[in-house]
C-alpha positions, 0 to 999 in steps of 0.5 A: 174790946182792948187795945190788943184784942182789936189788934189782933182781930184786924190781923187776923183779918188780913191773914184771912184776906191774904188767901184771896185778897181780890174779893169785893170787900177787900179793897176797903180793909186792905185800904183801911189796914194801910191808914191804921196806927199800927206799923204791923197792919201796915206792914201786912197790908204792904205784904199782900199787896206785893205777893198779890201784885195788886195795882190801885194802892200806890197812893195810899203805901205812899202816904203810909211811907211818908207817915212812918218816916217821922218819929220812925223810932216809935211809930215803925220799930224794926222799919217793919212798915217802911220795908214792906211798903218799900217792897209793895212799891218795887213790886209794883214798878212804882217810880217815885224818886223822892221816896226811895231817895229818902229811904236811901238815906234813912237811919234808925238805931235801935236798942239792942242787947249789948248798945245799938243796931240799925234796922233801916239796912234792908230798907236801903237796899229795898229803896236803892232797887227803887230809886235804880228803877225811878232812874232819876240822874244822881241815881249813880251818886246814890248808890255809889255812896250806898256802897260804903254803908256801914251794914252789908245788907244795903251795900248789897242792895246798891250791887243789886241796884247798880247792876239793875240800872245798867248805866255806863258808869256801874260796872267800874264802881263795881270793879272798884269796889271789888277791888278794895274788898269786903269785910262781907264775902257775900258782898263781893259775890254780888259784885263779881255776879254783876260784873259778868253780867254787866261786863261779860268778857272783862267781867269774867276775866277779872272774876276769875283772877280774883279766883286765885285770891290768897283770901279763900273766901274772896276765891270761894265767891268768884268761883261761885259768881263765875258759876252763877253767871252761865256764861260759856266764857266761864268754862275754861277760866273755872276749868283753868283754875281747877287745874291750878288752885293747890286748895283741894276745896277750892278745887272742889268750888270750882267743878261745883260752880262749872256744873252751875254753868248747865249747859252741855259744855260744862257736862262734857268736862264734868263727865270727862273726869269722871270717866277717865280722871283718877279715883279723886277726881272721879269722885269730885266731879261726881259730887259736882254732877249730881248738880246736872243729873236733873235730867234722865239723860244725863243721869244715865250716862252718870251712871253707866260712867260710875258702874264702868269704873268700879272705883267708886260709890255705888248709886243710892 
């Protein structure tokens, strides 16, 4: 059997055993698959065990790890494996700060058309969720630096991880980093995100000041963010910058992100506008209602308002 049909039995293999990989025989060829030379298999193996939730592999990803961080180039292309392993051990609630420390810091530039990309982004930010996790004390210092990495992907991982971790010094780097801005709007999302997690009263207030950034986008992700975070302060702060923002989308973003706020509150505002609003109005705070019309209730009462006022498309 060639080289490549032997590889392709043993995926075949494990795309079998992913169906139900709790059967007697598949602890030894998940084992076998996390020792095999091919980053692909291990990456699949990686996979299943981290859908699957399946304890007792710990040792065996890790040493997969530890193989394909040398000459990472050519024995894990696209860091298939190491992001997979990282992911299996995140989703294991494995601490190993060593590990994801090394991750952190792992760079692999590989040709591309047009010069050179780095794939290990993604692997950052799997290792930064890891390493908040493990918790060791440069854990802030880690992610702080993650936070000026050159890819976006790992400068969202080390939000995410700072905002995981809840240490007392995250929330100001998020604030800063949320300052100085982000070539990124998603970036700046998570950061607003996390900071109304972290920070619920100054967090919310801040975020909603960035709502009225000059930069729409920078607006769009904190009207999002402030939807995002459920919380009931975020009502008037969203409701206030409805009122004012002289952007008719941003207007549109913001009842949007109030109706993300679900509780009943936010209906009530919602519903208001709709019921005694101007046709405009009306009709926006509809398009925003119909992200809250999944229940019956309420969606009755949406239609009612909508058939009493007359102005407006009937419901499909």
């Amino acid at each position: 059997m060639s080289k490549r049909d032997a590889f392709a039995a043993e995926l075949a293999r494990l795309n079998e055993l992913r169906l139900d990989p709790t059967g007697p025989a598949a602890a030894v060829t998940l084992q076998e698959a996390l020792a095999a030379r091919s980053n692909l298999l291990v990456a699949r193996a990686a996979e299943i065990i981290d859908e699957w939730e399946l304890p007792g592999y710990e040792v065996a990803l890790s040493a997969a790890f530890d193989r394909f961080m040398i000459d990472a180039l050519r024995r894990d292309p696209t860091c298939a494996a190491k992001i997979a392993i990282a992911g299996a051990l995140n989703r294991l609630e494995i601490r190993d700060a060593d590990l994801f420390r090394r991750g952190c810091a792992h760079i692999q530039p590989e040709p591309v058309w047009g010069g050179r990309e780095d794939t290990a982004a993604r692997l950052r930010a799997a290792c930064a969720l890891g390493l908040a996790r493990s918790d060791p004390p440069d854990v802030m210092l880690v992610l702080a630096g993650l936070l000026a990495d050159p890819e976006a992907d790992a400068r969202t991982g080390a939000v995410h991880a700072i905002a995981f971790a809840a240490r007392p010094g995250g929330a100001p780097l998020l604030w800063y980093k949320a300052c100085i801005g982000d070539p990124e709007p998603g970036v700046l999302h998570e950061c607003f995100t996390a900071l109304a997690a972290l920070e619920p009263e100054a967090g919310v207030e801040f975020v909603g000041a960035q709502a009225r950034s000059e930069n729409p986008a920078v607006a769009e992700a904190a009207l999002a963010a402030l939807g995002r975070s459920r919380l009931p302060a975020a009502l008037p702060v969203l409701a206030a910058a409805w009122a004012e923002l002289p952007d008719a989308a941003l207007r549109r973003s913001a009842l949007r992100a109030i109706a993300g706020l679900g509780d009943d509150a936010a209906f009530a505002f919602l519903f208001d506008l709709l019921a005694n609003g101007s046709t405009r109005e009306a009709g926006e705070a509809l398009d925003a209602l119909g992200l809250m019309a999944d229940d019956e209730r309420r969606r009755r009462k949406i239609d009612r308002a909508r058939a009493r006022r007359g102005d407006l498309p009937a419901a499909t």
